[in-house]
C-alpha positions in Angstrom: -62.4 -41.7 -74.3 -62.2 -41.9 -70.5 -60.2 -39.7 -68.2 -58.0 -42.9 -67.1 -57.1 -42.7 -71.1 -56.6 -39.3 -71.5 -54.2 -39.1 -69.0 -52.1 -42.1 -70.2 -51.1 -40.4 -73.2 -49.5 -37.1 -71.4 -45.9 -37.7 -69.9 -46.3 -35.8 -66.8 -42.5 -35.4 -66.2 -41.9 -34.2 -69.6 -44.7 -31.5 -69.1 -43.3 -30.6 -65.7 -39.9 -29.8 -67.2 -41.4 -27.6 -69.6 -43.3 -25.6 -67.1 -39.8 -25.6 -65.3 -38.7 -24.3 -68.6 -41.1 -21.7 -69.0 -40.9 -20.3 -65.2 -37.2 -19.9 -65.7 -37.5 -17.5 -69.2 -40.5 -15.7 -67.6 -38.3 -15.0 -64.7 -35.6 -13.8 -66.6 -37.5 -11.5 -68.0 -40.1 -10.4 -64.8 -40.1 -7.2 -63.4 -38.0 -6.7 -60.3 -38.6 -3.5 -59.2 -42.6 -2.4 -59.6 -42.8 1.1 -60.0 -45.5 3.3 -58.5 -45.3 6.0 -60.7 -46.0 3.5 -64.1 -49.8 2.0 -62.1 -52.6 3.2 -62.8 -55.2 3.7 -60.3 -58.5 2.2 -59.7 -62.0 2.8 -58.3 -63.5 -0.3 -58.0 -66.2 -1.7 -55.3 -63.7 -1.7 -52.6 -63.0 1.9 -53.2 -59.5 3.6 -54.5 -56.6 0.8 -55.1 -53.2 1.0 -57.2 -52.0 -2.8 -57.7 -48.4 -3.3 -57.5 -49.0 -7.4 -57.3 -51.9 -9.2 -58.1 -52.6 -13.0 -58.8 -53.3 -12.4 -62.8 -49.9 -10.0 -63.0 -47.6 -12.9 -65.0 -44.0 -10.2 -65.8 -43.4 -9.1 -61.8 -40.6 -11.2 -60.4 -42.6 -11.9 -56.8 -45.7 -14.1 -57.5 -46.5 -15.1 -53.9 -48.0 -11.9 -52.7 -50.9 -9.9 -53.5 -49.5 -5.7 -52.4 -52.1 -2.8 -53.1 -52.1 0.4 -51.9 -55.5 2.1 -51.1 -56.4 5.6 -50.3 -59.5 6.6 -48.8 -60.6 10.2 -49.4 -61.2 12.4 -46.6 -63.9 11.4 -44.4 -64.7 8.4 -46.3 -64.3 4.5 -46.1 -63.7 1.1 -48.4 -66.2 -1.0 -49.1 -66.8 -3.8 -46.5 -66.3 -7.3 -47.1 -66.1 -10.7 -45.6 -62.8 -12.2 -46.3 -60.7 -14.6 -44.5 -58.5 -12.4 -43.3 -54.8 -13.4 -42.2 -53.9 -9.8 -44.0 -51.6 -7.4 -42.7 -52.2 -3.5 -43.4 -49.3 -0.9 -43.3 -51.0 2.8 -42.5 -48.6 4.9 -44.3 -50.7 8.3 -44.0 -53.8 9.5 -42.1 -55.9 8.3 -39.2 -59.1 6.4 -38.9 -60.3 3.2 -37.4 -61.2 -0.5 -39.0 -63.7 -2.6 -37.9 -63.5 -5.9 -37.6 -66.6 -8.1 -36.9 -68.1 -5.0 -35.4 -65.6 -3.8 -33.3 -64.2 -0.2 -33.9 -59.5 -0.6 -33.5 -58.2 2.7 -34.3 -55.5 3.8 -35.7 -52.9 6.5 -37.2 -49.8 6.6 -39.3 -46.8 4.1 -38.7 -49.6 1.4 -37.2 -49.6 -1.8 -39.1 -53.6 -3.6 -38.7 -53.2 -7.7 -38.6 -56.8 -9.1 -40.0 -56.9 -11.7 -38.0 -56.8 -15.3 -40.0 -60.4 -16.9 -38.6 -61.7 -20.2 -40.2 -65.3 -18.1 -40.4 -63.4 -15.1 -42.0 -64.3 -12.1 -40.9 -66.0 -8.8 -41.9 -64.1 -5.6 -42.7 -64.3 -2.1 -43.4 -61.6 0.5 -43.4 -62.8 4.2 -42.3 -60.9 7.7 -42.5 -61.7 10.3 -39.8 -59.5 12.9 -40.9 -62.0 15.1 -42.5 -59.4 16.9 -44.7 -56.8 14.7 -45.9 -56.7 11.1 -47.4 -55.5 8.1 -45.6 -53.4 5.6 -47.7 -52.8 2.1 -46.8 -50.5 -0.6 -48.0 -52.0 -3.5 -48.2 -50.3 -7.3 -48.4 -51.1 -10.8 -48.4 -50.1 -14.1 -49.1 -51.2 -14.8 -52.8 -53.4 -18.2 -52.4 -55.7 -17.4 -55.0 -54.4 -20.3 -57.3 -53.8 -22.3 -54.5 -56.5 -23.0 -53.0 -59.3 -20.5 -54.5 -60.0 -16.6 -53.7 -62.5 -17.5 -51.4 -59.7 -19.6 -49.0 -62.6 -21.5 -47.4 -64.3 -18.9 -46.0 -65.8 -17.3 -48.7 -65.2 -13.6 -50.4 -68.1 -11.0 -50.6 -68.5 -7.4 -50.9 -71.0 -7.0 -48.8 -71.4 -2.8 -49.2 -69.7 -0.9 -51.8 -67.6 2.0 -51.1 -69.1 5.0 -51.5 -66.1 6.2 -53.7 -66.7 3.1 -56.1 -70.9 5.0 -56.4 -69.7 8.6 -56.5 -67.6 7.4 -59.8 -70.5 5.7 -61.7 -69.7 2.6 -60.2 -73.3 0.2 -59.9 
């Protein structure tokens, strides 16, 4: 049987009130406040990350975002990547710089970094100078990832791992 077939046999409204259906019991039930304290944390290529919102987290109330915080040890750094960029980064402790594309911006606690949203994406890495406490960042995005794919045209690539992610057994 043909696609043109297949599809002749669903009722797309019906299935489109049932989805409506479904949304509405699942946010009845989602989680409206996301609790630090109750996440674990991860080392992962990118380095240190605890994941308030992600796009495979189905019970949290707010499904358009993506919100992780990071914390980079003293004297260390993420993992560098190219992403599309268009994120916004809150520095809630420490000092240190990013580079974007190359180019050192520094920064320091109460700075908010804006990756800016190129059609080429950009690369990134995130860098801690303080060489005896960690910095932690809060990190937020528009959550496209269903939308139109993680690597929203530009592609998404870890293109060095963090040195965290190695020190922990990472490959």
């Amino acid at each position: 049987m043909n696609r043109q077939d297949e599809l002749a046999k669903r009722n797309f409204y019906d299935e489109l009130m049932q989805l409506r259906d479904e949304q509405r019991k699942n946010a009845a039930n989602a989680i409206a406040v996301v609790k630090g304290t109750e996440l674990p944390w991860e080392t992962n290529r990118q380095g240190k990350m605890r994941w308030y919102l992600h796009p495979n987290m189905t019970d949290v109330a707010i499904r358009s975002l993506i919100f992780v915080e990071i914390e980079i040890p003293a004297g260390s750094r993420t993992g560098r990547q190219r992403i599309q960029g268009g994120h916004v980064l809150y520095v809630w402790e420490g000092r240190g710089y990013t580079e974007i594309d190359g180019t050192k911006h520094f920064w320091e606690t109460g700075d908010v970094i804006n990756l800016p949203l190129l059609t080429e994406g950009i690369v990134v890495q995130h860098f801690n100078i303080d060489p005896d406490s960690p910095v932690r960042l809060l990190y937020a995005q528009p959550n496209y990832a269903h939308m139109l794919g993680v690597d929203m045209g530009s592609g998404f690539e870890q293109l060095e791992d963090s040195p965290d992610y190695r020190a922990s057994g990472g490959k």
